[in-house]
KOLPA-146485 format. One line per field, with one value per residue (C-alpha): residue number from 0; residue in one letter; x, y, z. Coordinates in Angstrom, 2 decimals, always signed. Layout:
% residues N
i = NUM,...
aa = A,...
x = X,...
y = Y,...
z = Z,...
This chain:
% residues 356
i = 0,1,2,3,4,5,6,7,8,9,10,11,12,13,14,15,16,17,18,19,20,21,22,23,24,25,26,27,28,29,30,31,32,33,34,35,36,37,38,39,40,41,42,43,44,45,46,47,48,49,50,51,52,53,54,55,56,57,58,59,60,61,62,63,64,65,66,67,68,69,70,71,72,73,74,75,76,77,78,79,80,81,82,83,84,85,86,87,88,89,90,91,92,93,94,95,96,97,98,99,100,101,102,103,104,105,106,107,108,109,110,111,112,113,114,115,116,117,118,119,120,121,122,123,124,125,126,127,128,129,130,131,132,133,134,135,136,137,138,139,140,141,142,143,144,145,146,147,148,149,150,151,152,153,154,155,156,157,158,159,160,161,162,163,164,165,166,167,168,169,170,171,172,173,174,175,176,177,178,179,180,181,182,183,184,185,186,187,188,189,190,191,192,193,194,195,196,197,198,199,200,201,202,203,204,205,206,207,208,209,210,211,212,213,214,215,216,217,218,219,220,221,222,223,224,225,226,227,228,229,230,231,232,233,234,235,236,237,238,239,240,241,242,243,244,245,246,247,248,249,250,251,252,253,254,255,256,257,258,259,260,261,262,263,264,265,266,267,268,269,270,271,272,273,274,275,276,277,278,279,280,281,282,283,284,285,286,287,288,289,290,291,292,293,294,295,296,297,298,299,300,301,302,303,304,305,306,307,308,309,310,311,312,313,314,315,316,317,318,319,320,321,322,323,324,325,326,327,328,329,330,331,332,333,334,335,336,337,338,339,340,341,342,343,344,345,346,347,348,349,350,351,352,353,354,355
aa = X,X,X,X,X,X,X,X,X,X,X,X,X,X,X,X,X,X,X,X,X,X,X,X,X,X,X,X,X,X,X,X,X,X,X,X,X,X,X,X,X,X,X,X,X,X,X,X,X,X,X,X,X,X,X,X,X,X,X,X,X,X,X,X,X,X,X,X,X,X,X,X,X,X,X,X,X,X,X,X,X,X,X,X,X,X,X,X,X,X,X,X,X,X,X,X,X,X,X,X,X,X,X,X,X,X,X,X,X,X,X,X,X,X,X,X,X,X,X,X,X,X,X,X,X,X,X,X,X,X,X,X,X,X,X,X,X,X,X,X,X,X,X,X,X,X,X,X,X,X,X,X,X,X,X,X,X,X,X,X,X,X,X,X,X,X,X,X,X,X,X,X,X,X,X,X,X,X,X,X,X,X,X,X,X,X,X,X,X,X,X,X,X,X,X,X,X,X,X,X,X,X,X,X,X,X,X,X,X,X,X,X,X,X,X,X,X,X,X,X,X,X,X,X,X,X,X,X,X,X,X,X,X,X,X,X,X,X,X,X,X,X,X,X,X,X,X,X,X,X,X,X,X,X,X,X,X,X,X,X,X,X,X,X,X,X,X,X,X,X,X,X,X,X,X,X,X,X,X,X,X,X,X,X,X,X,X,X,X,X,X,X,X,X,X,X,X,X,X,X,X,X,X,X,X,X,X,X,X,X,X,X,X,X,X,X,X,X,X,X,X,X,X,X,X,X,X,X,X,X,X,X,X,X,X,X,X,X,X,X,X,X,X,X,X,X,X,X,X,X,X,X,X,X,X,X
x = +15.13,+14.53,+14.94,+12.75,+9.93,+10.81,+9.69,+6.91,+5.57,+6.44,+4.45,+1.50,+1.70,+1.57,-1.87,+0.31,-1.68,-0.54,-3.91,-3.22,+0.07,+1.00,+0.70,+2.77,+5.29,+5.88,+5.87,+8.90,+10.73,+10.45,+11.84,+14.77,+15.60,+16.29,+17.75,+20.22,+20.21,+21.51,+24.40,+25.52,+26.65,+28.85,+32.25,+31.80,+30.03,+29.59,+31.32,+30.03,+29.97,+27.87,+25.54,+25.13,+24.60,+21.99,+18.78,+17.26,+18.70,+16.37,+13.53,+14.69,+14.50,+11.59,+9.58,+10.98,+10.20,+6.64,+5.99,+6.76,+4.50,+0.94,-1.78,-1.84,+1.38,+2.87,+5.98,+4.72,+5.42,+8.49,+10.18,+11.41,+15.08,+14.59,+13.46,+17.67,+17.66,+18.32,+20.93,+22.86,+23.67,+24.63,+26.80,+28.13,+28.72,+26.60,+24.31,+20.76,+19.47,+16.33,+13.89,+12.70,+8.89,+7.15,+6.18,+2.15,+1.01,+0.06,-4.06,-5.68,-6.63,-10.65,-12.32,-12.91,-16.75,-18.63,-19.16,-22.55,-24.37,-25.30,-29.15,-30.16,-33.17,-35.46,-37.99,-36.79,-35.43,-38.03,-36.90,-39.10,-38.83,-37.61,-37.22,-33.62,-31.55,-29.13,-24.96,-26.58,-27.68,-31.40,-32.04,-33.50,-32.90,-34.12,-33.51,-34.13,-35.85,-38.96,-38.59,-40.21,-40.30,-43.93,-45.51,-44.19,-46.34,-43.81,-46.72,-46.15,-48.27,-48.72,-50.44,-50.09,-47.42,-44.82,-44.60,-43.32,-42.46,-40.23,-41.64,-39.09,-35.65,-34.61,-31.44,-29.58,-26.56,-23.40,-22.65,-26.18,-27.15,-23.93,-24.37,-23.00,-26.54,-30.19,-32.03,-35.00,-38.05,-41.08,-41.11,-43.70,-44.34,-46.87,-47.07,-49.43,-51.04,-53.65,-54.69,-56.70,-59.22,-60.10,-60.96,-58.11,-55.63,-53.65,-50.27,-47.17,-43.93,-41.82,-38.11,-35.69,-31.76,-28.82,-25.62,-22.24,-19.25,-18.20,-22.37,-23.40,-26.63,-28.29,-31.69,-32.88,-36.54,-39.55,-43.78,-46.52,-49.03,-53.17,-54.44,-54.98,-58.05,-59.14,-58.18,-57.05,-54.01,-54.89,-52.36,-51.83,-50.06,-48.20,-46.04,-43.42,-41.21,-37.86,-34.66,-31.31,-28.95,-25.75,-24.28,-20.73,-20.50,-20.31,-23.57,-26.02,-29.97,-32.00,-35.99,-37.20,-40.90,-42.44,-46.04,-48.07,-51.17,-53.49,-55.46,-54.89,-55.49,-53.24,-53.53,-51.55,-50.61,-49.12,-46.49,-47.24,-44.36,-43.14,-44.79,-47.17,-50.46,-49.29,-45.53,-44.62,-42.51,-41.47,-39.92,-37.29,-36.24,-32.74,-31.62,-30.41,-27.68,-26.81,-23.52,-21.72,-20.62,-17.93,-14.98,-15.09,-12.43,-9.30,-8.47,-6.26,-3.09,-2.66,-0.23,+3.19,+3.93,+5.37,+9.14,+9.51,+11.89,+15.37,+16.06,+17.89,+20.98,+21.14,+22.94,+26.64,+27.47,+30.21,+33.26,+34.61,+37.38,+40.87,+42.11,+43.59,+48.00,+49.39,+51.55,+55.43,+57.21,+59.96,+63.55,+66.23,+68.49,+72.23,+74.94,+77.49,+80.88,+83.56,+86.22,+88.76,+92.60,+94.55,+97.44,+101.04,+103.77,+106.37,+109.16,+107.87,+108.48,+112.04,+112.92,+111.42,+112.84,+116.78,+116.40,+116.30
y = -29.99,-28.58,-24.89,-25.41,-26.64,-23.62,-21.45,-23.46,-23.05,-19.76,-18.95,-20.72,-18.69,-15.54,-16.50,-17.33,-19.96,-23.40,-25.73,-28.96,-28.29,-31.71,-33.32,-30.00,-30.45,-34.65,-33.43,-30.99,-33.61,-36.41,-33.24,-32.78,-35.70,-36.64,-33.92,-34.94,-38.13,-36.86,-34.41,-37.53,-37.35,-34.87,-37.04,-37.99,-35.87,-35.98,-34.14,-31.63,-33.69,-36.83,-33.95,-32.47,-36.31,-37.32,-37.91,-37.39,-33.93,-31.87,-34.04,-33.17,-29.20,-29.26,-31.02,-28.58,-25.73,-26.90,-27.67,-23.93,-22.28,-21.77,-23.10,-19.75,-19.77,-17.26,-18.49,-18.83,-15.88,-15.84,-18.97,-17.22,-17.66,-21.39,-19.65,-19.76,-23.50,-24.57,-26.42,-22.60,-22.28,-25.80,-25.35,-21.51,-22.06,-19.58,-19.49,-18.50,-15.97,-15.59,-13.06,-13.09,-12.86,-9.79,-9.06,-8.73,-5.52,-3.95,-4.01,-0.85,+0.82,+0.65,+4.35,+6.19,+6.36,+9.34,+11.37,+11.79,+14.24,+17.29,+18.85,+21.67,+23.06,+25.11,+26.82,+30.51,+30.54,+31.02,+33.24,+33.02,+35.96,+34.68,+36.33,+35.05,+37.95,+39.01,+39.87,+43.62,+44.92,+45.12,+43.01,+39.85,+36.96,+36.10,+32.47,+29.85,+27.23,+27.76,+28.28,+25.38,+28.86,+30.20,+32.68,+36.80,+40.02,+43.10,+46.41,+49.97,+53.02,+55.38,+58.66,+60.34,+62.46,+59.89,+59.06,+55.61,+53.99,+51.14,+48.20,+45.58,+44.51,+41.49,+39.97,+36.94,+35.45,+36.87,+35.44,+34.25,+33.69,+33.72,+34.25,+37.14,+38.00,+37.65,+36.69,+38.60,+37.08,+37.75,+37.93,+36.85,+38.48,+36.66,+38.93,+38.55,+41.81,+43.30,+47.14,+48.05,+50.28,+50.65,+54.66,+55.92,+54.08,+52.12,+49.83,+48.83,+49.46,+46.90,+47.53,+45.18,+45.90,+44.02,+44.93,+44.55,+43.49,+47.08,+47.28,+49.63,+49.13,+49.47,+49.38,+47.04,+47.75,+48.64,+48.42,+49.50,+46.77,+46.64,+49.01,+47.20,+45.85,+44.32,+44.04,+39.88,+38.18,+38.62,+37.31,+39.87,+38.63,+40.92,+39.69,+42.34,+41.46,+42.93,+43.06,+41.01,+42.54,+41.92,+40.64,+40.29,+36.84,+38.18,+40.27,+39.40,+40.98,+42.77,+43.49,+46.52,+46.48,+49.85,+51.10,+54.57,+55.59,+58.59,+58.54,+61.67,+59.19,+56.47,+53.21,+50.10,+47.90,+44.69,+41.94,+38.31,+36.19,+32.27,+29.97,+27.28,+29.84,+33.74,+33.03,+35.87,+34.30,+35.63,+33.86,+35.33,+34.23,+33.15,+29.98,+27.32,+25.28,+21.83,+20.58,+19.63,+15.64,+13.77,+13.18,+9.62,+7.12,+7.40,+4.19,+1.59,+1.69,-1.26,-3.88,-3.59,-5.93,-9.45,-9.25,-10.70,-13.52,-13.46,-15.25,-18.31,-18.28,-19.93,-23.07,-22.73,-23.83,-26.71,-25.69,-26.23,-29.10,-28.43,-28.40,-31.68,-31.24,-30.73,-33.77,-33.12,-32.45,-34.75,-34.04,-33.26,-35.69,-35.22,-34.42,-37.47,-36.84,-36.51,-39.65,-39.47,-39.94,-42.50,-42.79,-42.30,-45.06,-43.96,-45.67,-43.63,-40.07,-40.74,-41.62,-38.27,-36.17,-37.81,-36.97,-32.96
z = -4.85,-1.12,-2.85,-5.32,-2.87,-0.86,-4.17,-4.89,-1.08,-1.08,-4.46,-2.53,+0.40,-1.60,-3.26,-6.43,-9.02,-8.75,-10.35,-8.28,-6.32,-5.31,-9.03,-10.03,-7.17,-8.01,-11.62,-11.17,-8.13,-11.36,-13.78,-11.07,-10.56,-14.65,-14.43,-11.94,-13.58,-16.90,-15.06,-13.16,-9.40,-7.77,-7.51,-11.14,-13.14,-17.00,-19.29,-21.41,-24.50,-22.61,-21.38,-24.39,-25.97,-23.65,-25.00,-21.45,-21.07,-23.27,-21.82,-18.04,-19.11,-21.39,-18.37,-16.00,-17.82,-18.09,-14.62,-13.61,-16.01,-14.67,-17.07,-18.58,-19.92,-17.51,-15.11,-11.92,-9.19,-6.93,-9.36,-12.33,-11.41,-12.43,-16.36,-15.97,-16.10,-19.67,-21.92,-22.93,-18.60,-18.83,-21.51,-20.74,-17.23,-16.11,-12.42,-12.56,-10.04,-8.46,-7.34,-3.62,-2.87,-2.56,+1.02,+1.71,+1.34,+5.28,+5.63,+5.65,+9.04,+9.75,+9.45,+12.95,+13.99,+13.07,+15.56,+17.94,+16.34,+18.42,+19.26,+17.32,+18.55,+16.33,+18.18,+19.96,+23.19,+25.88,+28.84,+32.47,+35.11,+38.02,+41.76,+42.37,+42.63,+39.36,+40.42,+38.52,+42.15,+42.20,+38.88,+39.14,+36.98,+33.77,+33.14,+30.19,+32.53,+34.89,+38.63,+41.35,+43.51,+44.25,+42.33,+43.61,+42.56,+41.88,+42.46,+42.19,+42.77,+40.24,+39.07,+35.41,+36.99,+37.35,+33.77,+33.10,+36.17,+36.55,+38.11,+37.79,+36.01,+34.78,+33.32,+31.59,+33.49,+32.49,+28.99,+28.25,+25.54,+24.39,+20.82,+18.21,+16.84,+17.46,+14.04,+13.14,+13.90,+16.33,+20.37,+22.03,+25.68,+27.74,+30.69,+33.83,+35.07,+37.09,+38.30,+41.39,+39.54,+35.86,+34.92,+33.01,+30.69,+32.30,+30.24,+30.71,+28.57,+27.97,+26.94,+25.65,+26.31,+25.86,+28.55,+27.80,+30.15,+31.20,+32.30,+29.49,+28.23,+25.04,+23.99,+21.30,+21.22,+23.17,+22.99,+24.61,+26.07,+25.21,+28.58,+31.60,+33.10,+36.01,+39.47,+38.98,+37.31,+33.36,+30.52,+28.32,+24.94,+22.66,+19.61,+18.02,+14.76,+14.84,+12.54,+13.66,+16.69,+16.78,+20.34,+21.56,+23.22,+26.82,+26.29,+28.02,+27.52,+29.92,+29.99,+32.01,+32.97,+33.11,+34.36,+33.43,+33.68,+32.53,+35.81,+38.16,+40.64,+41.89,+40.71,+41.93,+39.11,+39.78,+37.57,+38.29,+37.65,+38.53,+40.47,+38.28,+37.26,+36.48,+34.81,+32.64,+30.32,+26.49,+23.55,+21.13,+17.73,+19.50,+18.11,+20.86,+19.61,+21.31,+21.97,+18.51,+18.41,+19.39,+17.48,+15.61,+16.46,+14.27,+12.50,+13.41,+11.84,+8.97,+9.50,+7.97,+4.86,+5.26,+4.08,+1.11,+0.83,-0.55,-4.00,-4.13,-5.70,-8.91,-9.63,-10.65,-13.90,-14.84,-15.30,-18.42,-18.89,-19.77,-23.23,-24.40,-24.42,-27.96,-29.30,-28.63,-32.07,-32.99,-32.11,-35.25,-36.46,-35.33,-37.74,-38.68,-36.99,-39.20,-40.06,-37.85,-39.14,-38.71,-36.29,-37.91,-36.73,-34.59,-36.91,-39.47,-37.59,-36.57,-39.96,-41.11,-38.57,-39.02,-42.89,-41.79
């Protein structure tokens, strides 16, 4: 009976159906034991032909069988070697054998966390001229973040003679923007100027570059400004569209500010950049991108399956008894010995031998 408890707990333990398990586990110890009952102890069991006679015996089985089918009609799980268990194995001598329990199947790892999402800003990069000094000797920096630094004026003295004259250069750090193309799109210069003296026409020229590593620049675009008037710090605002550029990733872009004049007469004409009032800034359809997200957590692994457990063996069957001896034939009769002769006299002899 302790085996068959073992199947019945192990049936339970793998989620098996079992309606009221300790009325079906007194059910099949009462089934058992008739069972037992009916084959009769080990030192003197029964022999075939009072098994066979017993009215108990297909009582014991039919009850057994009954207490391990579920109340669907289906044997339960991780039992079905005791299906063996009926008057032919009794009779035949034949074990049952029985299947071990399937192991739990491992639980599934939990999915990884999705990862941060990175910022992806929309609006065009906005560049401020700034008086630090570029590593492009006497370039000074263009950078994507104002300056605390106090406002500088960059002035030049010119005549209609000198054509366009350069006032100041400015460049990205090396690598920056660090993009393969510019979209098309509009730039926006806001630029700060201001000329001593206001007969003639007086503009700047703005040109747009972008440098390579090996220092070789190439123009993009250029414009001309509205003329210049007045002798203090005015914005003057000028928006260009332009088609895509292509960039290698270690460009970087440079803007050239240049002054001319139609006046025979010098004029001074002065660039306002950084401090809080007169920043020359511009914006360009560039596209910063943020930082992408973090990875998400991989899953944890799922837990390897229980073992299942091994089947019990089934129950050996009774041997057979011997065959019962045949009955010893009877012997033959003996023959009858013959009649023996009877003795001659000696008298007789000598007579018969003196008459030769």
């Amino acid at each position: 009976m302790s085996e068959l408890l073992k199947r019945i707990i192990s049936a339970k333990i793998n989620n098996v159906f079992i309606p009221d398990l300790n009325i079906k586990l007194r059910k099949i110890g009462d089934s058992i034991d008739l069972l037992g009952q009916v084959i009769g102890p080990k030192n003197s069991r029964r022999t075939l032909d009072e098994i066979a006679a017993s009215k108990d015996l297909d009582e014991a089985i039919k009850n057994l069988w009954v207490d391990l089918y579920d109340e669907n009609g289906n044997l339960l799980s991780g039992i079905e070697a005791l299906k063996a268990t009926n008057l032919s194995t009794l009779r035949d001598g034949s074990g049952g054998s029985g299947s071990g329990i399937s192991g739990f199947s491992g639980y599934s790892g939990f999915s990884g966390f999705s990862g941060v999402g990175g910022f992806l800003i929309l609006s065009g990069v906005t560049y401020f001229l700034n008086t630090d000094s570029s590593d492009i000797a006497s370039y000074e920096k263009l950078l994507s973040s104002p300056s605390s630094g106090s406002e500088n004026v960059s002035a030049v003295s010119i005549d209609v003679s000198d054509g366009e004259f350069l006032i100041k250069s400015f460049a990205t750090d090396a690598s920056d923007p660090g993009a393969s193309l510019i979209p098309s799109g509009i730039w926006e210069f806001n630029t700060w100027l201001a000329v001593d003296f206001d007969p003639g026409d007086t503009s700047i020229i703005i040109r747009v570059y972008k440098r390579d590593s090996l220092a070789i620049e190439t123009e993009l675009f250029n414009f001309q400004s509205n003329e210049i008037s007045g002798s203090s710090a005015n914005r003057y605002v000028n928006e260009v569209i332009q088609p895509s550029f292509v960039l290698a990733l270690s460009d970087r872009i440079v803007v050239k500010y240049f002054a001319q004049t139609s006046s025979s007469s010098l004029r001074n004409v002065s660039l306002y950049y950084q401090g809080e009032e007169h920043y020359s800034h511009l914006h360009t359809p560039l596209i910063f991108q943020g930082f992408s997200g973090y990875s998400g957590y991989s899953g944890i692994s799922g837990y390897s399956g229980i073992s299942g457990y091994s089947g019990y063996s089934g129950y050996s069957g009774i041997s057979g008894y011997s065959g019962y001896s045949g009955i010893s034939g009877y012997s033959g009769y003996s023959g009858y010995s013959g009649i023996s002769g009877y003795s001659g006299t000696g008298s007789l002899a000598l007579i018969y031998l003196g008459l030769n």
